[in-house]
C-alpha positions in Angstrom: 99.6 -48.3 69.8 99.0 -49.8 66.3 96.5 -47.8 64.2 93.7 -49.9 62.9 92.4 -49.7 59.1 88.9 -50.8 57.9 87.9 -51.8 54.8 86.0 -48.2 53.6 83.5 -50.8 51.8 82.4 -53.5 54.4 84.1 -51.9 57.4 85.8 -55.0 58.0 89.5 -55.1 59.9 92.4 -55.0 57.8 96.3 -56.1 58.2 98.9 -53.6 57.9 99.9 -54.8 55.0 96.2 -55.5 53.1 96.2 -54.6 49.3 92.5 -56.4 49.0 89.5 -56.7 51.7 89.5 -60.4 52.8 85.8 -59.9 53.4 84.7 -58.1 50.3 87.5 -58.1 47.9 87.5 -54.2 47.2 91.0 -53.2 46.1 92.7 -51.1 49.4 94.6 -48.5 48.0 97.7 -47.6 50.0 98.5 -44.5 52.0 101.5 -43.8 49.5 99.3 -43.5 46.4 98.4 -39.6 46.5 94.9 -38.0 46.4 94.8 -37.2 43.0 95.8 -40.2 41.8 93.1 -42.3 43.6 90.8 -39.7 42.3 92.0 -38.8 39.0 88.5 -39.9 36.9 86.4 -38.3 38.6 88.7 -34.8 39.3 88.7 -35.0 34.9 85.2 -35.6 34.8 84.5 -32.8 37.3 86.8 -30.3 35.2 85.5 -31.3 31.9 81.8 -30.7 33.4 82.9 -27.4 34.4 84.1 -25.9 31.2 81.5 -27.3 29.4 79.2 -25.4 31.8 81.5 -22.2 31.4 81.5 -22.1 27.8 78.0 -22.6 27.6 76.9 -19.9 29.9 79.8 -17.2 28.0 78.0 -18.4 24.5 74.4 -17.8 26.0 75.2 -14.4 27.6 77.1 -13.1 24.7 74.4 -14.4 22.7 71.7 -12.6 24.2 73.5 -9.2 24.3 73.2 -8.2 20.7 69.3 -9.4 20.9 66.2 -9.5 21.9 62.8 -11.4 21.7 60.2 -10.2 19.9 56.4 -11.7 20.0 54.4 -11.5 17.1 50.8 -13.3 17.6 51.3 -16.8 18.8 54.9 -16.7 17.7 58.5 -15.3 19.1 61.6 -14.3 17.0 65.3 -13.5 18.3 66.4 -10.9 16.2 69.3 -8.1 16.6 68.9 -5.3 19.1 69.0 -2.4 16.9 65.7 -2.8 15.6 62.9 -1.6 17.1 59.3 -2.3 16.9 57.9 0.3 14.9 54.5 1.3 17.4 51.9 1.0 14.3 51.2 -2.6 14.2 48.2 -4.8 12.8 46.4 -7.5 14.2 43.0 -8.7 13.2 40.7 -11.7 13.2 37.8 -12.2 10.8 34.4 -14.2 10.8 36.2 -17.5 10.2 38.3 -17.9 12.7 41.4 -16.7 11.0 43.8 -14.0 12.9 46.7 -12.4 11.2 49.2 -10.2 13.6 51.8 -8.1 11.9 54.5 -5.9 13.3 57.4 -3.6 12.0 60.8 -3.4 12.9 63.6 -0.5 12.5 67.0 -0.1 12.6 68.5 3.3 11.5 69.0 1.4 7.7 66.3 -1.7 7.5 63.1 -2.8 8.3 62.2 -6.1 9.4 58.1 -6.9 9.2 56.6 -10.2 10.7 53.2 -11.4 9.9 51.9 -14.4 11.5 48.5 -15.9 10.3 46.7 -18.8 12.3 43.2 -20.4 12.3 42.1 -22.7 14.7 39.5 -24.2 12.7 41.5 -24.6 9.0 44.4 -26.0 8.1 47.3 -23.4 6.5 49.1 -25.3 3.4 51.8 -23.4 2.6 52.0 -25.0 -1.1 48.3 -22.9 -1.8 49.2 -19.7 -0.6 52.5 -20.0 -2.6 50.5 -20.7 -5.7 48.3 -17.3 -4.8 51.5 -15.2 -3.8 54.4 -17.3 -5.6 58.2 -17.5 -4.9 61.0 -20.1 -5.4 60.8 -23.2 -2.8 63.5 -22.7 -0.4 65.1 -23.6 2.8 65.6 -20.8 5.4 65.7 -20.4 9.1 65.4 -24.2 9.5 61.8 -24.1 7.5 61.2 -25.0 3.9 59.3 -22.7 2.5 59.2 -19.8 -0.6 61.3 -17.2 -1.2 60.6 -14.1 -2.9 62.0 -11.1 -4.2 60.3 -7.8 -5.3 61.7 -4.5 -6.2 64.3 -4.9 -3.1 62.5 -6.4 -0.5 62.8 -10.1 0.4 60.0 -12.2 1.7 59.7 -15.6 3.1 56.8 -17.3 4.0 56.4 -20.7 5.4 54.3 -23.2 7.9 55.1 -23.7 12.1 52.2 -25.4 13.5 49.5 -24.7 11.2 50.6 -21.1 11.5 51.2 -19.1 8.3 54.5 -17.2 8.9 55.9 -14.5 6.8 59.2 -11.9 7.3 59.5 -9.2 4.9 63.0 -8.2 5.0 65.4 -4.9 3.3 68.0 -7.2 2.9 68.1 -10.9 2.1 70.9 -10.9 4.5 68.6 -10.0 7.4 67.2 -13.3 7.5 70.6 -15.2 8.9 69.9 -12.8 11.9 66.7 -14.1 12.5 65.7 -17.2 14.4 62.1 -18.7 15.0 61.9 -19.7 18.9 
């Protein structure tokens, strides 16, 4: 008994000996050409899809093991584990509209404060409260903004969504651990 092939496309009969569908024209690969080779792009893009997705989920866990979210009013930072939120913490809105939120963080050598001002109704420009408070126009933590330093302690203060954001910081170097989510 002679074992019938069909066209995997069309389902059209084929000879023994087919290399192309009469019917369709599809290409008919031959029993001799392996698996893999009839496969090979997608196997490639399967395995490149896979360590992508393996490297990505090492990067994020390892990531998130040496820190934590914090909230500080309407914003949330990433910063390293070893500092803890100090419990005293200040938040307070006044007759217009404005609300500042400030928290401490310790480790057992610095201390990290956040202070995160917002108004509804105003608009925060960052260049007028530099001119009250001044500092040196910089770019830090993927915001422009101004820099300062004071017997020690660092400070940065810049504008995310008409929200007045300032980290007060032991050492400048604090701030590369930081990130703005």
């Amino acid at each position: 008994m002679q074992n019938i092939r069909y066209c995997p496309d069309c389902g059209e009969p084929l000879p023994e000996d087919a290399s192309y569908c009469k019917n369709c024209g599809i290409k008919i690969s031959s029993k001799k050409e392996s698996f893999f080779k009839r496969n090979l792009r997608p196997i490639i893009l399967i395995a490149i899809v896979l360590v992508i997705a393996i490297v990505v989920i090492t990067f994020s866990s390892t990531n998130n093991l040496d820190s934590q979210t914090v909230d500080v009013g309407t914003v949330n930072f990433k910063m390293p584990l070893e500092f803890n939120e100090n419990t005293s913490f200040f938040s307070a809105e006044n007759d217009s509209g404005i609300v500042v939120t400030s928290k401490t963080f310790e480790s057992s050598t610095d201390v990290i404060m956040i202070t995160v001002m917002y108004s509804s109704d105003a608009y925060v420009d960052a260049n007028l409260v530099n001119d009250q408070i001044g500092g040196h126009k910089q770019e830090m933590l993927g915001y422009n903004g101004f820099l300062r330093e004071s017997h020690g302690t660092y400070s940065f203060s810049f504008v995310k969504k008409n929200t007045l954001i300032t980290i007060y910081a032991s050492d400048i170097e604090l701030f590369d651990e930081i990130t703005v989510l």
